[in-house]
TORPAZA-534844 format. One record per residue (C-alpha): chain; residue number from 1; residue in three letters; x, y, z. Coordinates in Angstrom, 2 decimals, decimal comma. Example, Ala and Ser with C-alpha at 12.3 -4.5 7.8 and 13.67 -1.06 7.14 Angstrom:
# residues 2
SITE   unit   pos   code        xx        yy        zz
SITE      A     1    ala     12,30     -4,50      7,80
SITE      A     2    ser     13,67     -1,06      7,14
This chain:
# residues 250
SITE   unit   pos   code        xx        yy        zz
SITE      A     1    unk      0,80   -206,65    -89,47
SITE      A     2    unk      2,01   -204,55    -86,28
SITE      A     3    unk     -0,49   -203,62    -84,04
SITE      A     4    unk      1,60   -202,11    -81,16
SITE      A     5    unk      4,65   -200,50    -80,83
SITE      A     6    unk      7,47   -202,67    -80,26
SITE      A     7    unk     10,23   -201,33    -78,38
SITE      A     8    unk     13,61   -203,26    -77,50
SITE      A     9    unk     14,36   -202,31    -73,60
SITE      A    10    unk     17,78   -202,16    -71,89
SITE      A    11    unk     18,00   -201,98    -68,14
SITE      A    12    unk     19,70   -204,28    -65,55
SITE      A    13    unk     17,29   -203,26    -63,27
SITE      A    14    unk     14,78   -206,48    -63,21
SITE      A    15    unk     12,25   -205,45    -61,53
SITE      A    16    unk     11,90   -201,72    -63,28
SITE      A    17    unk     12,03   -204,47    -66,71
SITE      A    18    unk      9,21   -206,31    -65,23
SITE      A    19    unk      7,35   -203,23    -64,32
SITE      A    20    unk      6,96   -201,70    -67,32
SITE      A    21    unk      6,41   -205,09    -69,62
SITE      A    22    unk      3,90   -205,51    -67,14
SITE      A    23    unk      2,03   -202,03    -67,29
SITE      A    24    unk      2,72   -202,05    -70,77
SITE      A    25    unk      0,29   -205,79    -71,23
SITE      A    26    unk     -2,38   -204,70    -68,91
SITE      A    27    unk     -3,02   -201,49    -69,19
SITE      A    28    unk     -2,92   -202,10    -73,60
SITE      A    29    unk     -1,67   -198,76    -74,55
SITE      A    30    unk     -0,76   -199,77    -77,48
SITE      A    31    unk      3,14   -200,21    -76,45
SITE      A    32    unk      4,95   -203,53    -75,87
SITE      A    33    unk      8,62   -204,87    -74,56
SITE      A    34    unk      8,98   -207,69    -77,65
SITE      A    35    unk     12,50   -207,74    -76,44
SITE      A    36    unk     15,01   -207,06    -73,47
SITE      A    37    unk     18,67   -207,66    -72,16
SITE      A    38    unk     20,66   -206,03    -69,23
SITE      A    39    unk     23,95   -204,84    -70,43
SITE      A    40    unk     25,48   -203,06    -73,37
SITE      A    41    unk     26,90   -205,33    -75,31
SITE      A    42    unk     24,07   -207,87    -75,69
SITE      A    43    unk     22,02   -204,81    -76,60
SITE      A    44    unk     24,42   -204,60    -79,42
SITE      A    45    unk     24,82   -207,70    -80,80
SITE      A    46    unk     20,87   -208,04    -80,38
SITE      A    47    unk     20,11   -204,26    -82,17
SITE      A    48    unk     23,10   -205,15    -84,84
SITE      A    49    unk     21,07   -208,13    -85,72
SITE      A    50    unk     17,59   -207,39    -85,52
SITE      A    51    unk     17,13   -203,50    -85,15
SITE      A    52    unk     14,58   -203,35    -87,96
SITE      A    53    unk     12,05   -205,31    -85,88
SITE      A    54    unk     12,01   -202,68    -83,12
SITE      A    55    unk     10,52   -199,62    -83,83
SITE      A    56    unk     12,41   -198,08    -80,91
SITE      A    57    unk     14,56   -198,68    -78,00
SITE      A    58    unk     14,32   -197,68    -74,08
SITE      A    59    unk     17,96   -197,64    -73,22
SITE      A    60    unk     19,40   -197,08    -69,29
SITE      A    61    unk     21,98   -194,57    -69,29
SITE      A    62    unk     24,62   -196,97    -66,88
SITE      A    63    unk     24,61   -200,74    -67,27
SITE      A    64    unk     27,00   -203,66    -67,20
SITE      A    65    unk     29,93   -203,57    -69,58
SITE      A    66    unk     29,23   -201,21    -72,11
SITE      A    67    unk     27,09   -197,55    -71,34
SITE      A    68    unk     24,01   -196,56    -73,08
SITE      A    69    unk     25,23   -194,04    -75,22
SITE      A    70    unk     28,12   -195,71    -76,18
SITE      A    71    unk     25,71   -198,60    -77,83
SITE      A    72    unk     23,93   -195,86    -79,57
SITE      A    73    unk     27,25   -194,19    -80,57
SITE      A    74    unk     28,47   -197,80    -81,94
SITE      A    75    unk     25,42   -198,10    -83,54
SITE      A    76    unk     25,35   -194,78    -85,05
SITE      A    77    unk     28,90   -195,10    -86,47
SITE      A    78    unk     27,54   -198,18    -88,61
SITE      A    79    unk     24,55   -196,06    -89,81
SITE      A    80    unk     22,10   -197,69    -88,17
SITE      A    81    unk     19,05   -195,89    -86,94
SITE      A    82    unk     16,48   -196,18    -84,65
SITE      A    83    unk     14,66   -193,97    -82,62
SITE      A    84    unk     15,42   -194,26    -79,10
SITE      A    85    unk     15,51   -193,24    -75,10
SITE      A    86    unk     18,20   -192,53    -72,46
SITE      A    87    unk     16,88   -193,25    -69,21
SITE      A    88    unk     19,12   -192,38    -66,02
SITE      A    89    unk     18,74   -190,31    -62,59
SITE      A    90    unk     21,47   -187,94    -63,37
SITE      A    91    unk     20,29   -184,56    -64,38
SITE      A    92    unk     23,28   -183,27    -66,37
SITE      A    93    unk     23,60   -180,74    -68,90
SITE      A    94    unk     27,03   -182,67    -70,31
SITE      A    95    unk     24,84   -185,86    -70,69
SITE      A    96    unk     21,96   -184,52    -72,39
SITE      A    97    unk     24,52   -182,91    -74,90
SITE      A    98    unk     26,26   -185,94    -75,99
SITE      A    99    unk     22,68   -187,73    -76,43
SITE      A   100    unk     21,80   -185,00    -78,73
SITE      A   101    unk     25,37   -185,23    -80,26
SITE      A   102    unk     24,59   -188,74    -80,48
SITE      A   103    unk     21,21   -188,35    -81,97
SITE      A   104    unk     18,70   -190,12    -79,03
SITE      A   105    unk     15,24   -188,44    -79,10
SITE      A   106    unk     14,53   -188,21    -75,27
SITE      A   107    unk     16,54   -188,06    -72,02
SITE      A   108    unk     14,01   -189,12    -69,54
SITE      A   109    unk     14,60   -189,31    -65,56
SITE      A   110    unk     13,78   -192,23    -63,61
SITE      A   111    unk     11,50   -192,77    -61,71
SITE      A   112    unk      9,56   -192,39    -64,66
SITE      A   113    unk      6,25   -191,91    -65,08
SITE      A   114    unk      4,30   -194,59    -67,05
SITE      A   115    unk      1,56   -192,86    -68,42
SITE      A   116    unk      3,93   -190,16    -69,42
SITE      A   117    unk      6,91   -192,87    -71,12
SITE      A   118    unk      4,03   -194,27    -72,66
SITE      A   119    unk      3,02   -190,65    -74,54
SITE      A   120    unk      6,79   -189,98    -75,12
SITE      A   121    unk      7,02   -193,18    -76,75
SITE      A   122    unk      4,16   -192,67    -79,13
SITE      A   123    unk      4,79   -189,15    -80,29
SITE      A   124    unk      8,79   -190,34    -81,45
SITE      A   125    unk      8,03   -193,34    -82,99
SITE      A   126    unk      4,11   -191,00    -84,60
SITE      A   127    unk      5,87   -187,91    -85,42
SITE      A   128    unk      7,66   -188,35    -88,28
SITE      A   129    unk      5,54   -186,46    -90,68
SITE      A   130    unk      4,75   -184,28    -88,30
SITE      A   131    unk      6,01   -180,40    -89,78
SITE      A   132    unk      7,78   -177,55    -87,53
SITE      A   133    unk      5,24   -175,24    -85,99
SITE      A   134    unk      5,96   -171,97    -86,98
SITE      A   135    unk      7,68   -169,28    -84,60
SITE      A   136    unk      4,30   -167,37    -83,31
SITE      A   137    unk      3,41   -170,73    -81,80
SITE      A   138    unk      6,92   -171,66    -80,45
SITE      A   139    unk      6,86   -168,61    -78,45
SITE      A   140    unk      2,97   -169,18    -77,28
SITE      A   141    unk      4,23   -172,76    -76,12
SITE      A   142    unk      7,35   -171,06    -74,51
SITE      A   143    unk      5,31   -168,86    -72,74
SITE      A   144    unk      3,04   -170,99    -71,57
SITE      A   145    unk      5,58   -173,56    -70,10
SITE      A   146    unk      7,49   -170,85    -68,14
SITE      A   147    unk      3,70   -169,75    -67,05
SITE      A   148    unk      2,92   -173,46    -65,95
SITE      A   149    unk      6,28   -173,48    -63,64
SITE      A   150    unk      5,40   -170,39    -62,03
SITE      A   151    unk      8,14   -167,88    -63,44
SITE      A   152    unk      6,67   -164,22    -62,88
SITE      A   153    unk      6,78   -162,52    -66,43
SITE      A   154    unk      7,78   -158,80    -65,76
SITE      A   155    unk     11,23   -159,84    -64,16
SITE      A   156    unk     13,98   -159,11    -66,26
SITE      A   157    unk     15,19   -163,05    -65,75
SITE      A   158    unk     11,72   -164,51    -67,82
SITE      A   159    unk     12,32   -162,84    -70,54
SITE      A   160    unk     15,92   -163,90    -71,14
SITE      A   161    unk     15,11   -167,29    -70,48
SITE      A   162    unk     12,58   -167,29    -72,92
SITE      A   163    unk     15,22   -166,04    -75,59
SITE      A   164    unk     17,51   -168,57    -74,43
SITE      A   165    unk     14,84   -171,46    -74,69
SITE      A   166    unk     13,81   -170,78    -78,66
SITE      A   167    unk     17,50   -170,23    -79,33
SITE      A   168    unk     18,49   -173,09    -77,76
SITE      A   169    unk     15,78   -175,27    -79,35
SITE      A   170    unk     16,23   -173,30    -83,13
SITE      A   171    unk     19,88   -174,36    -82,63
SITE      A   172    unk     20,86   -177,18    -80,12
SITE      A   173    unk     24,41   -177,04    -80,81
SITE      A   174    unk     23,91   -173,98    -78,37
SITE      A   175    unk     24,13   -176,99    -75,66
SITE      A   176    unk     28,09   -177,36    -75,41
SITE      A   177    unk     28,30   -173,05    -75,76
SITE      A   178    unk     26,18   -171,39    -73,28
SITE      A   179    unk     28,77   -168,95    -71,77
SITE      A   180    unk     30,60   -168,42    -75,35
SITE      A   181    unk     27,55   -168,06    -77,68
SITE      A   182    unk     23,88   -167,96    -75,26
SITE      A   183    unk     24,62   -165,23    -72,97
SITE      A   184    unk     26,65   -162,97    -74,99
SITE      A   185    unk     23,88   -162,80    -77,94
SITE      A   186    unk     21,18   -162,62    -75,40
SITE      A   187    unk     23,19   -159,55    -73,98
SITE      A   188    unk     23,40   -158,48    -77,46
SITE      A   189    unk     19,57   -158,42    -77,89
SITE      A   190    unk     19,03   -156,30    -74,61
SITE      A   191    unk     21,88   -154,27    -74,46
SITE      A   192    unk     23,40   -155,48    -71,19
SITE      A   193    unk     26,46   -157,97    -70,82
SITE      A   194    unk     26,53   -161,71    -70,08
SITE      A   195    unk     27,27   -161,34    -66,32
SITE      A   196    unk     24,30   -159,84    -66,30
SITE      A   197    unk     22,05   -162,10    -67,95
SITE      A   198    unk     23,58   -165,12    -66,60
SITE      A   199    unk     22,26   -163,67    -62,98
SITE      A   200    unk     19,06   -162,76    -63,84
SITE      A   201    unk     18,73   -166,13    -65,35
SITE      A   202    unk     19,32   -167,63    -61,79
SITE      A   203    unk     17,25   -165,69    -60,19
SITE      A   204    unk     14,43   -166,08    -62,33
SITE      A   205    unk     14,99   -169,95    -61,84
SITE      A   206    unk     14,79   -169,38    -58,16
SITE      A   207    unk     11,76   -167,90    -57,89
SITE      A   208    unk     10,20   -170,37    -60,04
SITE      A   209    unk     11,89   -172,83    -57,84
SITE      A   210    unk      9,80   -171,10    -54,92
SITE      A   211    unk      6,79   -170,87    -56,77
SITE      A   212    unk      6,57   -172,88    -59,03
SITE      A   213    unk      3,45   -175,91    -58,97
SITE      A   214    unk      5,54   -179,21    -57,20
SITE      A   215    unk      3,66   -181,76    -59,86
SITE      A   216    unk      4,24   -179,90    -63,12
SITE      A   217    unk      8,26   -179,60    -61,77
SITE      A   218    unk      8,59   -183,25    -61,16
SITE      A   219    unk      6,93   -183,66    -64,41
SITE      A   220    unk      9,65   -181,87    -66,14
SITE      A   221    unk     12,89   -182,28    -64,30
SITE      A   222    unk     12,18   -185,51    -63,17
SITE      A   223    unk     10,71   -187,16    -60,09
SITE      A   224    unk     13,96   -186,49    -57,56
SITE      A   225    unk     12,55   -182,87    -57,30
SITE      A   226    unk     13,58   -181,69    -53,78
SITE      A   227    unk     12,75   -178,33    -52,77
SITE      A   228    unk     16,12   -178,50    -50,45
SITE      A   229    unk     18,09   -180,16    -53,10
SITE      A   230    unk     20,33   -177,75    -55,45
SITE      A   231    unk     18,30   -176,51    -57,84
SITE      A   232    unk     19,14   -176,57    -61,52
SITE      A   233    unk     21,95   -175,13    -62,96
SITE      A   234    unk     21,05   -171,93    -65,76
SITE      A   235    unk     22,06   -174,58    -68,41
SITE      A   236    unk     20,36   -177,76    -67,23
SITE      A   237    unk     17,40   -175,65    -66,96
SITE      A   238    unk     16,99   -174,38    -70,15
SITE      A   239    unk     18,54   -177,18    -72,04
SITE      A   240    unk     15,78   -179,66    -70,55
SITE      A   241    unk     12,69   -177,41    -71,55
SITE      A   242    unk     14,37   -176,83    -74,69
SITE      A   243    unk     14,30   -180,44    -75,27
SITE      A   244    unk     10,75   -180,94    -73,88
SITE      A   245    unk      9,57   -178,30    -76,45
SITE      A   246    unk     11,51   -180,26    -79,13
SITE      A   247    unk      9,80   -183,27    -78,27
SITE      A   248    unk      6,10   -182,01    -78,21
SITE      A   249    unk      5,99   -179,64    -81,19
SITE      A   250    unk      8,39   -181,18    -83,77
């Protein structure tokens, strides 16, 4: 009988392999690497084979000969599932919608955080009885994230963010449509036009930028927060709390 999670772990990065089989052992969380490889097409072959004796697997975005999603998107088109993770450093909105499109249950940046992969791990491969909280508690979560990144409430941006973050999350396909479909029924709801939201969006993003607590933003968006680098884009920003609700309340 399993005791542990076992997850099947792609990287061709040895030593962040070694790292985590590592922390994974010692620190006994529960979690263990029974299996790794460093490109794409021994991952396939191996999750072809085998994929019923992982319970999920930690995939890196860009390896040798065949990508990360690509494997997935192989895998998928033989209807085989299994729950799994895109790990990367790019932060792009594009990406995040083809994983979805693909059906990957978190998009996590690197450098990751152990303690935190660890958590992320557990809740996908826990949650599948797990029901939908209802909408009152959506929006208290909503709130309470934009709170925790230091986003002032009574500017006109916050509010249209939060809109944009429960539609976004009711309906993900929103992802590929956020000039054609967000903005314009956000505009709808408050009588204003898209132009309009689409700058109040940014500004509200820069202030929490400004404000915001450093830890809880490298926490979300990933540890290459820079305060000089270019900040999120309107869509990257939404899309990833979006996807961070997803993950902790489904």
């Amino acid at each position: 009988m399993k005791t542990k999670i076992q997850v099947f772990m792609v990287d061709d990065n040895k030593d962040v392999v070694t790292e985590v089989k590592k922390y994974f052992s010692s620190k006994n969380v529960g979690v263990e690497i029974v299996g790794s490889c460093s490109n794409g097409e021994d991952a396939l072959i191996e999750l072809k084979k085998n994929y019923e004796s992982y319970d999920l697997v930690l995939m890196d975005l860009v390896i040798p000969k065949r990508d990360g999603l690509s494997v997935l998107e192989e895998l998928k088109k033989e209807n085989i599932n299994i729950k799994s993770i895109i790990t990367t450093c790019i932060n792009s909105v594009d990406i995040i919608k083809k994983c979805m499109d693909v059906g990957v249950n978190y998009y996590m940046l690197k450098p990751y955080n152990l303690d935190s992969l660890t958590d992320i791990i557990k809740r996908i491969v826990n949650n599948q009885n797990k029901t939908r909280i209802d909408n009152k508690d959506l929006q208290q979560a909503i709130t309470n994230l934009l709170h925790s990144l230091g986003m002032p409430s009574h500017i006109k941006g916050y509010s249209y963010i939060r809109d944009s973050i429960n539609l976004m999350y009711n309906k993900p396909s929103m992802l590929g449509a956020i000039t054609k479909e967000l903005y314009p029924e956000i505009a709808n709801m408050y009588d204003t036009t898209s132009s309009r939201v689409e700058r109040a969006i940014r500004h509200a993003i820069e202030v929490s930028w400004t404000r915001g607590d450093y830890e809880v933003m490298e926490e979300i968006f990933g540890h290459s927060v820079d305060y000089d680098r270019a900040k999120p884009t309107n869509s990257e920003f939404i899309a990833t709390l979006a996807d961070k609700l997803r993950l902790e309340i489904h």
